[in-house]
N, C-alpha and C positions, 0 to 999 in steps of 0.2 A: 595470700589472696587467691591465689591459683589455687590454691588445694581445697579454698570452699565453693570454688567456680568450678571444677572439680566434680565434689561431692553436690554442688545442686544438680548438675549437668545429671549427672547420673541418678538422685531422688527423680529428676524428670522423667528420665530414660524407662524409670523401672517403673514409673506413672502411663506414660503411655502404652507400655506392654501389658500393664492390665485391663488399659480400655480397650486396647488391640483384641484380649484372652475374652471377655467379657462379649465383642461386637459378636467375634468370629462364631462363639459357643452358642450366643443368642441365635445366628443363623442358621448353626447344624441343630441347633435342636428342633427350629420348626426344618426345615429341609427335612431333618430324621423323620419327625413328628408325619409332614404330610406323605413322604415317600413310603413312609410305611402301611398307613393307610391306602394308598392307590397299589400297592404290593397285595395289601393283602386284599380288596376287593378284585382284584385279576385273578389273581388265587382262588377267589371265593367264584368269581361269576365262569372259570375253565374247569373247575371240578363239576362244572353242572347243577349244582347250589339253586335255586330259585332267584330272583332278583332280590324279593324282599328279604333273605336267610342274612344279609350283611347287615347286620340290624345298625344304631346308632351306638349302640355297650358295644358291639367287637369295633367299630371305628374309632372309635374314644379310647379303645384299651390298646390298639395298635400304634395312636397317638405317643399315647404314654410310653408305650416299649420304644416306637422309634426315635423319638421324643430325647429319652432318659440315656439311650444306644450311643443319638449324634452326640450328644453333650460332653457322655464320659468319653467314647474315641477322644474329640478334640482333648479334653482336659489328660490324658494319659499321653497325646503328642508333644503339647506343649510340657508336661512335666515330664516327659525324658530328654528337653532341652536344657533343663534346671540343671548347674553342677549339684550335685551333692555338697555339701561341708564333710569335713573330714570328720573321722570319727576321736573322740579325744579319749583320755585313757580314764577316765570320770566315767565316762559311758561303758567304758569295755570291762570295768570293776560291777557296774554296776549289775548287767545283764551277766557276769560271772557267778554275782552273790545270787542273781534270781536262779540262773539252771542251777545250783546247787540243791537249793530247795526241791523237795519233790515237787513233780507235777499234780495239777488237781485231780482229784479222784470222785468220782460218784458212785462208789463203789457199795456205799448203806444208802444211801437214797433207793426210796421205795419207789419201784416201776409201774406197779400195778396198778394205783390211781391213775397217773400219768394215763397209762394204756385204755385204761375204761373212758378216762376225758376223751380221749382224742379220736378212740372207736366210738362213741356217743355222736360225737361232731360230726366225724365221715359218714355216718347211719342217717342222720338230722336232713345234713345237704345233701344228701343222695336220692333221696325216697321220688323225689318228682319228677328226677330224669328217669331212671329208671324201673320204678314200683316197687314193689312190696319187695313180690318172688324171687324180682330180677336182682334187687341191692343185696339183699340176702345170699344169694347165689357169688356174688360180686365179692362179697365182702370174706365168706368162706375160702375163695380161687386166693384170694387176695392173703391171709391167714397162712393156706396151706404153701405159698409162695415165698411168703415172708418167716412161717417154721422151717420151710427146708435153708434158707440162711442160716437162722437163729441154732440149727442143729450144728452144722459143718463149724461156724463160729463157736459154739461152746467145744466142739470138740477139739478142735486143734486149739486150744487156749486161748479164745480171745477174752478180756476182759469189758465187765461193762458193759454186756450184750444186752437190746434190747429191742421191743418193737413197737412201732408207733403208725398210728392212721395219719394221712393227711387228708384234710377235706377235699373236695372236687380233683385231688388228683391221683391218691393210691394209700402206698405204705411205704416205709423203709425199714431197715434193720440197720443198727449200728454196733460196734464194737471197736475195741483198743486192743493192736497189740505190733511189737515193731520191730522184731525179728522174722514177720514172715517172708516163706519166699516164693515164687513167682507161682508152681506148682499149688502149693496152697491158697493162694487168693486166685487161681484160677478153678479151682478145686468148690470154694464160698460163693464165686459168683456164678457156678454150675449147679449148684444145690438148690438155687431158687426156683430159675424155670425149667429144670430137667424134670423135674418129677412130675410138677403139674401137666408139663404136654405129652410126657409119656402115656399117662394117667386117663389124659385126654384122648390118645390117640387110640390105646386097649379102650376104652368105652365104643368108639367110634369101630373099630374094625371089628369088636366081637359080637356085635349086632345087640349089645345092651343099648345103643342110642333110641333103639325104637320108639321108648319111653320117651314123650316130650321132656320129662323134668328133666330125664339123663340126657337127651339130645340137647337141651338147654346148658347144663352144667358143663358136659364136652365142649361143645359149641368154645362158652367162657373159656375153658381151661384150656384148650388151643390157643382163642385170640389173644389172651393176654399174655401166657405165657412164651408163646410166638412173637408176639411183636416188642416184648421185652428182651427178646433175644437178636433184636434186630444191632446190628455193629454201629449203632448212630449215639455221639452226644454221652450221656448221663446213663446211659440204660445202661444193664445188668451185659449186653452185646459187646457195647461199645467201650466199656471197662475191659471184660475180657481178651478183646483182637489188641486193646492196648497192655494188657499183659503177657499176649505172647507175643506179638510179632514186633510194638515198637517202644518198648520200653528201655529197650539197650541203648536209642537214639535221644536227647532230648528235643533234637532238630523236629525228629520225625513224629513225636510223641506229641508234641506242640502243633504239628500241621494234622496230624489225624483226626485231634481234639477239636481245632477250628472246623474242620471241612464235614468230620461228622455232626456238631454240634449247628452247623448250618443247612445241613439237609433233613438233622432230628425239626429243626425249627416250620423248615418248608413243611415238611409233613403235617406239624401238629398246625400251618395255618391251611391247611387243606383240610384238616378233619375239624378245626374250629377247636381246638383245645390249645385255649389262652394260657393255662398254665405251664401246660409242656412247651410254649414258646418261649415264655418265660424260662424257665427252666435252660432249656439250648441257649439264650443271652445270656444270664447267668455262667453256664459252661463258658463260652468266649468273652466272656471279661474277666473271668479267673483263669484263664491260658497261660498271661503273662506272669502272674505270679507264680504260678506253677511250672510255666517253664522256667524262671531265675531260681526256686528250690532245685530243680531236677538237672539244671547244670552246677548249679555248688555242688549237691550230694557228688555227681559224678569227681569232681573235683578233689574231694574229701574224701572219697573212695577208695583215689590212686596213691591217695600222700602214705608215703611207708610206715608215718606215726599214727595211723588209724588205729581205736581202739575201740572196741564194739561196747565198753561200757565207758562212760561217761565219765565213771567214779574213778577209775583206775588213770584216766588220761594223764598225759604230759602237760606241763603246762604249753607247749610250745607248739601243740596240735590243738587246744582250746583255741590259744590265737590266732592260730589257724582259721578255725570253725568260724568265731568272732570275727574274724574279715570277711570272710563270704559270706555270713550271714549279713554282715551291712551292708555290702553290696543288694544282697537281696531283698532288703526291705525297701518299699518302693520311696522316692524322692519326697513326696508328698506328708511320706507321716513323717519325714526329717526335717522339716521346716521347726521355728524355733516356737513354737504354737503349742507340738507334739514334746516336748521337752520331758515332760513328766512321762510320759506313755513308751518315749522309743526305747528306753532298757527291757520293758516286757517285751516288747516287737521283737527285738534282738535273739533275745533267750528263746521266746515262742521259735523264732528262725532258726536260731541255733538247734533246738530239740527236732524240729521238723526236716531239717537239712539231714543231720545224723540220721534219723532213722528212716529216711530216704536211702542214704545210704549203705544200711543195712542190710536193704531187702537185694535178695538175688532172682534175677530174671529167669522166666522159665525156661527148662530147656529145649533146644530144638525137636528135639522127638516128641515130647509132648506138646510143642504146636501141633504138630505135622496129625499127632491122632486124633485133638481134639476137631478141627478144624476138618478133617475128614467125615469126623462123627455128626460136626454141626451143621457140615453139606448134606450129608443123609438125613438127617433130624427134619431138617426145613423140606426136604423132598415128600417125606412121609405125611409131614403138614399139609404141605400143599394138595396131595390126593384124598386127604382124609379130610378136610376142606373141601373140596369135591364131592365125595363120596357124601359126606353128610348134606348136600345142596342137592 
């Protein structure tokens, strides 16, 4: 009789902490919701903004970001209260037999449709902010930005290399490959906007900007590639300072991410670009998982059974892996819901933890030159930004 006085006691227990999970989220999410809206009209009415520039679409879409922001904080509180269940040995067989398989490849999939959709889209919704001349213009800076990637990545072997428009907010380039080391991905994420400001900046000093059209093109290929090199968030900047300077930390790699990723945010709500705010919340809700990969890897690292291919490993350094990877997968997809799904979770962690740990950090000298290079770079900008005014 005690032990179903017991187990109601506790159905109850675990009843009322979801109406507790439920109250509390309903209130951060309008809190989120309106806090972000009066954040972002102070923003809007201290930059000098007009009154009516805060239109009803950026309140409503600041709603939603703050909105979506309160919800998940609380729901990521209250699930790092959750124990975990243990992992059984059913599950650890099972995400063994998945990393054995290779990973998926896209390797004959055809790019080039892909690319034409997605450059057709950015062309479509661009034409009315900025015109004919100007998207044209845009969309070239944009190209020659996203080729100086797509070169640096084919060359040092990346797999899978591709380029892609996104609507109202730019391009990316992507690629596969997980032996590189810190020299070389700082090497890819210098390849974008070095050439284009360079580019920009000999138009600008050698008195070719005379020309509106070239003054126009310079103009572009400063701003964009200028302010893509800014050390905030998601940018081409802020990848890089986290390649050379804090990578070695997971501590410090994790506070960088936040603290850029929420000044990249201020900025885009002071320029009115909802995506790139997006984008910055985005960055800090994947911090936390990023930071649990990047202390396993470290982890994984140090163990004297490391073995840089997979294929060759110990069984006892898998086990290895397979515990810190379930450590790393967050509580939430461990619930008994996710059953079918957490072995891929596992493997996916497992794969991503290892070739975290692969990669080697850049060295100190090559901080030291580039970082000198990219105080001079920004100085040049800024007078040739002048000069062309």
């Amino acid at each position: 009789m005690a032990g179903l006085i017991n187990v109601e006691d506790e159905r109850h227990g675990r009843a009322r902490m979801r109406l507790v999970l439920i109250a509390v989220r309903a209130v951060a999410t309008f809190v989120g919701g309106f806090g972000a809206v009066l954040a972002a009209g102070w923003l809007s009415y201290h930059a000098g903004r007009r009154p009516h520039a805060f239109s009803p679409g950026m309140a409503l879409g600041a709603f939603v970001v703050g909105s979506l922001l309160g919800s998940a904080s609380v729901a990521r509180a209250f699930d790092r209260t959750e124990p975990a269940p243990p992992a059984t040995p059913e599950l650890r067989n099972a995400a063994l037999s998945l990393l054995e398989q290779p990973a998926a490849t896209n390797q004959k999939t055809k790019f080039g449709p892909l690319l034409a959709i997605s450059l057709l889209a950015f062309l479509a919704t661009g034409g009315s902010t900025h015109g004919v001349q100007g998207l044209l213009i845009l969309t070239a800076v944009l190209a020659f930005h996203e080729g100086g990637h797509l070169v640096a990545m084919r060359a040092l072997g990346y797999r899978d290399t591709r380029i892609l428009f996104i609507p109202f907010l730019g391009a990316v380039t992507t690629g596969t490959r997980e032996d590189v080391s810190g020299t070389e991905r700082a090497l890819v994420l210098l390849a974008g906007p070095l050439p284009g400001l360079l580019l920009g900046l000999a138009l600008i000093f050698s008195g070719s900007s005379g020309d509106p059209l070239l003054r126009q093109v310079a103009g572009m290929l400063i701003a964009i590639n200028a302010f893509n090199l800014l050390p905030l968030g998601a940018l081409d900047g802020g990848k890089l300072f986290d390649v050379l300077l804090f990578s070695r930390s997971p501590w410090l790699q994790t506070a960088f991410t936040l603290l850029s990723s929420a000044c990249l945010g201020l900025l885009a709500l002071l320029l009115h670009s909802w995506l790139l705010v997006a984008l910055a919340l985005f960055s800090m809700l994947t911090a936390s998982s990023q930071h649990a990969v990047a202390v396993a890897a470290r982890a994984i690292a140090a163990d004297p059974r490391f073995s840089p291919d997979l294929r060759a490993a110990s069984p006892e350094f898998l086990d290895a892996l397979f515990t810190v990877a379930y450590d790393a997968v967050p509580s939430r997809a461990k619930r008994p819901k996710n059953v079918d799904l957490l072995p891929r979770l596992c493997a996916n962690a497992m794969r991503m933890i290892h070739a975290s740990a692969k990669q080697r950090p850049a060295s100190p000298s090559l901080a030291l030159i580039v970082l000198s290079g990219y105080a001079a770079l920004f100085g040049l900008a800024a007078l040739a930004w002048l000069h062309r005014a």
